[in-house]
TORKOL-27139 format. One line per 2 residues: number of its first residue (from 1); for each residue z, x, y of C-alpha. Coordinates in steps of 0.02 Angstrom, whole numbers. Each point is the difference from the previous one (the first is absolute). Layout:
# TORKOL-27139
NUM> Z:X:Y; ...
END
This chain:
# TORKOL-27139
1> 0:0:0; -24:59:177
3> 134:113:73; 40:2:162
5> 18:181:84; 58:-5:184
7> 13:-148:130; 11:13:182
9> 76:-144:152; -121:-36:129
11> 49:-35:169; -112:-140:-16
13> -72:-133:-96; -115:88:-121
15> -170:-71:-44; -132:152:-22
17> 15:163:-113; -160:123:-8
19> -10:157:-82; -124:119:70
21> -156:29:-103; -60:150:76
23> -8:161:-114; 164:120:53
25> 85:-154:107; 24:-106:-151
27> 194:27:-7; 22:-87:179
29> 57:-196:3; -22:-109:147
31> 94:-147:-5; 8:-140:145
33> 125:-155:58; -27:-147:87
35> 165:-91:122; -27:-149:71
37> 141:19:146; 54:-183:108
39> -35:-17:164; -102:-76:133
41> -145:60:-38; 54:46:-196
43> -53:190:-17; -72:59:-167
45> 48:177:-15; -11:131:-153
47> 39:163:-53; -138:139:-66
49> 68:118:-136; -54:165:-114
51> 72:68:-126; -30:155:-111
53> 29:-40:-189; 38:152:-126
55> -149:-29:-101; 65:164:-87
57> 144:-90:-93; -33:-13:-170
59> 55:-190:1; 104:48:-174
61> 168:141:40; -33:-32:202
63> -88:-161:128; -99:17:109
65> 53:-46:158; -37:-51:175
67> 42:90:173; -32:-82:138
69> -90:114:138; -38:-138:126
71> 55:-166:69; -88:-61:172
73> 19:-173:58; -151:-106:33
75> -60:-179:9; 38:-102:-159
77> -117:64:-130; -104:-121:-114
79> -89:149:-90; -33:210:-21
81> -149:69:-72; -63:183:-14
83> -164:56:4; -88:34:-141
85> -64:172:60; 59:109:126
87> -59:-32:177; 41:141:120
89> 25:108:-132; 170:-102:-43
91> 76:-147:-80; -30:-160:113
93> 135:-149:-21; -63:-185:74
95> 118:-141:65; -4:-155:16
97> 110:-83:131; 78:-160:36
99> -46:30:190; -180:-13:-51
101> -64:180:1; -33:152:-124
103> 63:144:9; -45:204:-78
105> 134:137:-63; -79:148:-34
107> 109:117:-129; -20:167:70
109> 98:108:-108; 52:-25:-185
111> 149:131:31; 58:-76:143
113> -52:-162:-12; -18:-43:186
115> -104:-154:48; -100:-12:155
117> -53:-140:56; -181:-19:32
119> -59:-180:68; 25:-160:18
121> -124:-166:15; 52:-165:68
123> -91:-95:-126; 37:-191:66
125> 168:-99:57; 29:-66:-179
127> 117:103:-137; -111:132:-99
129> 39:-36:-183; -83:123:-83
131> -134:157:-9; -109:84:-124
133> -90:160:41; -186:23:-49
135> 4:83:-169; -128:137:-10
137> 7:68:188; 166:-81:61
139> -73:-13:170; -6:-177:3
141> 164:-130:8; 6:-186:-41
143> 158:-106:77; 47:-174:-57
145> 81:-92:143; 117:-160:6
147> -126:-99:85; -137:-18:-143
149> -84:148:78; -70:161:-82
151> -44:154:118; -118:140:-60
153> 46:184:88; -81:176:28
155> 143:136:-32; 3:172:77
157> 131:139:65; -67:-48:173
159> 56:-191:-15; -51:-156:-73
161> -164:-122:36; 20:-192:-33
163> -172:2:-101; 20:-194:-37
165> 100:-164:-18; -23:-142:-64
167> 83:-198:-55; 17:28:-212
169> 120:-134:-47; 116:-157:82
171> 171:84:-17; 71:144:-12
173> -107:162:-85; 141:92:-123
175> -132:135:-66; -171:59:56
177> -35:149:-107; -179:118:-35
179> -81:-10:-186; 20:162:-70
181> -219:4:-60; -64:-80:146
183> 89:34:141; -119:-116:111
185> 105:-126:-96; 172:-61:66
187> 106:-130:-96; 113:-111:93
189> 156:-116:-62; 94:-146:112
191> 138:-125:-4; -149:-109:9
193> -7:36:-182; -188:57:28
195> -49:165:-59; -168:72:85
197> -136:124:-10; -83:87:166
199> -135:123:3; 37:108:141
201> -193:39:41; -12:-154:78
203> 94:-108:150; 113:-84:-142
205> -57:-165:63; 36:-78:-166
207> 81:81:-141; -93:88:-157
209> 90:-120:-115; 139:-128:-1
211> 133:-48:-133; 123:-134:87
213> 39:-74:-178; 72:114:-107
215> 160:56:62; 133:-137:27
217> 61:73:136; -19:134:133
219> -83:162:-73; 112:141:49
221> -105:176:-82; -135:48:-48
223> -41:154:-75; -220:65:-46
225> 51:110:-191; -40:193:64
227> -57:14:-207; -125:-148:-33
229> -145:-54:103; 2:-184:75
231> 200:-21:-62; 119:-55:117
233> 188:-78:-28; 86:-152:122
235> 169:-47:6; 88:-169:105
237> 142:-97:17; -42:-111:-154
239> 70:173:-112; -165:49:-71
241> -91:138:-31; -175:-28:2
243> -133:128:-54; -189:-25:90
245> -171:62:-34; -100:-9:182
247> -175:-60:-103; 86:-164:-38
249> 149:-66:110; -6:-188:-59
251> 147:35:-112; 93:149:-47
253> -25:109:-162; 178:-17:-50
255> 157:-58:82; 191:74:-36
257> 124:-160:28; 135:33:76
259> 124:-42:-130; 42:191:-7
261> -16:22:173; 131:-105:106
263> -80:26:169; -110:21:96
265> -112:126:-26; -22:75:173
267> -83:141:-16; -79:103:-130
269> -68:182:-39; -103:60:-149
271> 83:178:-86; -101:156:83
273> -59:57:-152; 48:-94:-173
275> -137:-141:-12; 69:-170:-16
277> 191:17:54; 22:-93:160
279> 177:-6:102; 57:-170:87
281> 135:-33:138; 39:-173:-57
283> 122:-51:139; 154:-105:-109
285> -70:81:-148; 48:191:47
287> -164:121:-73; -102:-43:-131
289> -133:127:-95; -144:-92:-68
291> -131:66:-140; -181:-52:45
293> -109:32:-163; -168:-51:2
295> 40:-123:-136; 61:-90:176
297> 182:-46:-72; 99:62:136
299> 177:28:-43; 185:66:63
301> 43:169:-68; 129:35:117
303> 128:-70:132; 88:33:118
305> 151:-75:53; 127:103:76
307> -34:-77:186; 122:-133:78
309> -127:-79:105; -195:-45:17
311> -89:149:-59; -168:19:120
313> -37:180:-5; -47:97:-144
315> -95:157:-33; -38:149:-133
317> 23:189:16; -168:95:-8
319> 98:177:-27; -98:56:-139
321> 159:74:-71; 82:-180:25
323> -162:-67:-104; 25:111:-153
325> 193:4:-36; 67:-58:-148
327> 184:-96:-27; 32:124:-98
329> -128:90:-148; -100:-135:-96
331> -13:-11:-183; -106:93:-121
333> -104:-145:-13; -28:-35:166
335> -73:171:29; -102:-6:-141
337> -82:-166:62; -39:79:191
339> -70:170:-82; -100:-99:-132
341> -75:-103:168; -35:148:112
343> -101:60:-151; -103:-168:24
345> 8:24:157; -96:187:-6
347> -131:-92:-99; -47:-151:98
349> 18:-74:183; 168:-49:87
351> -30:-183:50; 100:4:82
353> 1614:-1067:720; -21:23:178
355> 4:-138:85; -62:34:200
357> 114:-8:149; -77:-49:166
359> -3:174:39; -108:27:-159
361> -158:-92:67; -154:5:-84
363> -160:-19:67; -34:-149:-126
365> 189:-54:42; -55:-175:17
367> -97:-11:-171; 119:81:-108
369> 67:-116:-88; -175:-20:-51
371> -11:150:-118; 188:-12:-69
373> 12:118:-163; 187:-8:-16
375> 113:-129:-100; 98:-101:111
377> -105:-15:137; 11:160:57
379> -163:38:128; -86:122:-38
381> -34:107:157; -180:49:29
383> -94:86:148; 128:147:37
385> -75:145:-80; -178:-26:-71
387> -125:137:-79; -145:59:-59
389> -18:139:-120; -141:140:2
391> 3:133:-124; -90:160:9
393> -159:-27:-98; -36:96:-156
395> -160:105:-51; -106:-5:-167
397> 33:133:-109; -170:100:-4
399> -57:144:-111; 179:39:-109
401> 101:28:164; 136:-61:49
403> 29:-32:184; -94:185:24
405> 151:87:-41; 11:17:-205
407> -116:-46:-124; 42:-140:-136
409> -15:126:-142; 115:133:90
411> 136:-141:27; -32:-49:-176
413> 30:183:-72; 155:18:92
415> 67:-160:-56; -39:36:-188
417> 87:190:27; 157:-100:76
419> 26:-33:-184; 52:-199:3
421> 86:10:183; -54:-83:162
423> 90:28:146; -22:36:182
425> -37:198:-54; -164:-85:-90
427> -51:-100:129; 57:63:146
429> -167:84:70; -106:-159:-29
431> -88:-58:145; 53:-172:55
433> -191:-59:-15; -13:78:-198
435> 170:-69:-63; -62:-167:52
437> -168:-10:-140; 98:23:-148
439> 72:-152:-4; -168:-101:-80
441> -135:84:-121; -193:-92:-25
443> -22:81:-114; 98:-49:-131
445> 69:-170:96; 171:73:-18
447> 132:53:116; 156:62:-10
449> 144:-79:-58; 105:-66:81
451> 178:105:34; -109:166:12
453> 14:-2:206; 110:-18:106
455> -51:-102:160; 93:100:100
457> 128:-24:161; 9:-149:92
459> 78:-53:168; 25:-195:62
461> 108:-79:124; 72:-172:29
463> 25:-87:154; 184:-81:45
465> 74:148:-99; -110:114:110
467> 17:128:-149; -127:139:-73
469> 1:32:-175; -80:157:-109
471> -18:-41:-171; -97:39:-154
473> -78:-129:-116; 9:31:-187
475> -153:105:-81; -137:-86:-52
END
């Protein structure tokens, strides 16, 4: 079962968690909090945080833990996002505000860990939601906004350019997020309980496509699969998890119901390299991991349930040495089974209850009784820390290599001379885009069992708690 390693107190209500995907930064952690404070007006005010997490813990005799290196107050945060690439020649962080505007962190200096600030872009009056960065160039920004709008934006270290908006949906817009294959493509999710399609190339007049019948309530996530082409996951208030192929969007290809759920799955983020494991912040129902197989029976392998309160943010570690660690040595048998599949592999292609005060406020406040999830009549409280996930997009395996860095055969021969042991020492100089392929073989339709990796480190947060928790799920 999952284990939880350190937690942290927020000075805030906590509602966004990202771990930075960029090669060298991937032990920092920021983490956000939105505080809805009385008064006339109300002010809506947040905290920014990063943290550096010991990714070189072995996670068996010590934890890895998290040190805070920053805390800087800001408007109330709704969502953080890093770039997918550097820009500047450094990690970028994007926020989205509750005063309507975006604003860019650069990360200047993994030793010190200093973040300057770079710009920021009044996007419109109403609360920006969420954002999703462009995913092969990162120079582009969507923003979901509380009024039904969508903006499009041109990122640079000089500043930012409003490139576009437009009116996608009647109510509020929880996620607007880039597909990870065509990134022309931008999905969008609303309390309207309409999920939509827009190609960017055009003046998003009318949307791409239009599903306002499948999800019982408002779509919260959704999330384009970095491993398969045309595969993208939802998640809403109705508790399901809902897997998509873009060809055909009268009706999902599967749906998870949320009998192992019990929330609302608010946001969700596909593993950065094992195909088919996908992490959910399910609000009432703490973390969830779900298996996607391409049998399309989507199922809970893990939860998470150590939070007191809604859990909204969630996010995995993309340390490669946090990817590759073991709970301790696996069996004979399991090694057996992973050297027996690299073999395969060499020979064929990778296919690779809280019930709100007045202070608490939502921004849906006067509809949420409307999506109650709690026995008793509890409310459940919507519209105070909403998401959208990118993940860095992986790369086809090509000619035996993985990630550039060490051919298959290599990491196979060292495996086999490890004689039946797999441990960080193994693993450890894998390139985060070649541990990712070995998870599914064409060749021989099989992949590896399951309990021969670990998924790796995982932080979420919950709201009224306003904690930050670093745990580890079980191996699979």
């Amino acid at each position: 079962m999952a284990q939880t390693r350190d937690v942290h107190t927020l000075g805030g209500n906590a509602d966004s968690v990202e771990f930075c995907p960029i090669e060298g930064f991937e032990n920092f952690l920021a983490a956000a909090t939105y505080n809805l404070v009385e008064g006339d007006p109300p002010q809506r005010l947040g905290q920014l945080y990063l943290y550096d997490v010991d990714t070189s813990a072995d996670g068996v005799q010590t934890d890895p833990k998290m040190r805070r290196v920053l805390e800087q107050d800001t408007a109330g945060i709704f969502d953080l996002k890093w770039a997918p690439q550097l820009l500047d020649s450094a990690p970028c962080l994007g926020q989205a505000s509750a005063d309507g505007s975006l604003s860019f962190y650069s990360l200047r200096a993994a030793e010190s860990a200093s973040m300057e600030h770079l710009s920021r872009c009044e996007v419109g009056e109403a609360m920006c939601l969420s954002l999703d960065w462009r995913p092969t160039t990162g120079e582009h920004v969507v923003v979901s906004q509380s009024d039904g709008q969508i903006a499009s934006l041109s990122f640079s270290p000089a500043g930012v350019t409003l490139s576009q908006t437009w009116p996608a949906h009647d109510l509020e817009v929880w996620v607007a997020s880039f597909d990870r294959w065509d990134t022309n493509l931008v999905y969008s999710g609303a309390d309207d309980c309409a999920m939509k399609g827009w190609d960017l190339r055009t003046d998003c007049g009318a949307p791409a496509f239009s599903n306002r019948k499948e999800h019982a309530m408002g779509v919260c996530t959704l999330a384009s699969n970095p491993s398969k082409e045309h595969e993208f996951v939802s998640g809403s208030y109705d508790e399901r998890v809902r897997v998509w192929d873009n060809r055909n969007l009268r009706r999902p290809v599967c749906v998870h119901v949320g009998a192992q759920v019990g929330g609302g799955v608010w946001r969700l983020k596909w593993h950065p390299h094992a195909v088919g494991l996908l992490l959910g912040a399910c609000m009432h129902g703490g973390a969830r991991i779900f298996s996607v197989p391409d049998n399309g029976e989507v199922a809970v392998t893990e939860e998470y349930v150590a939070h007191g309160s809604l859990t909204y943010g969630a996010d995995w570690c993309y340390h490669p040495r946090a990817l590759t660690q073991f709970q301790g040595e696996p069996d004979s048998e399991s090694c057996s089974e992973i050297h027996n599949a690299f073999d395969e592999t060499c020979q064929g292609q990778v296919s690779e209850t809280f019930t709100a005060s007045p202070a608490e406020e939502s921004l849906c406040e006067e509809r949420a009784a409307g999506h109650s999830g709690l026995a008793g009549g509890q409310p459940e409280i919507i519209g105070t820390g909403l998401k959208a996930a990118t993940e860095a997009k992986t790369e086809c395996l090509e000619s035996g290599e993985v990630g550039g860095d060490r051919s298959l055969v290599s990491l196979v021969k060292q495996l086999h001379a490890d004689s039946g042991t797999l441990g960080s020492e193994a693993l450890g100089g894998v390139s985060r885009k070649g541990f990712s392929r070995t998870k599914e073989v064409s060749a021989s339709g099989k992949s590896l069992r399951e309990g021969a990796f670990p998924c790796g480190l995982v932080a979420t947060c919950s709201f009224y708690d306003r904690s930050l928790h670093l745990w580890r799920p079980k191996p699979f």
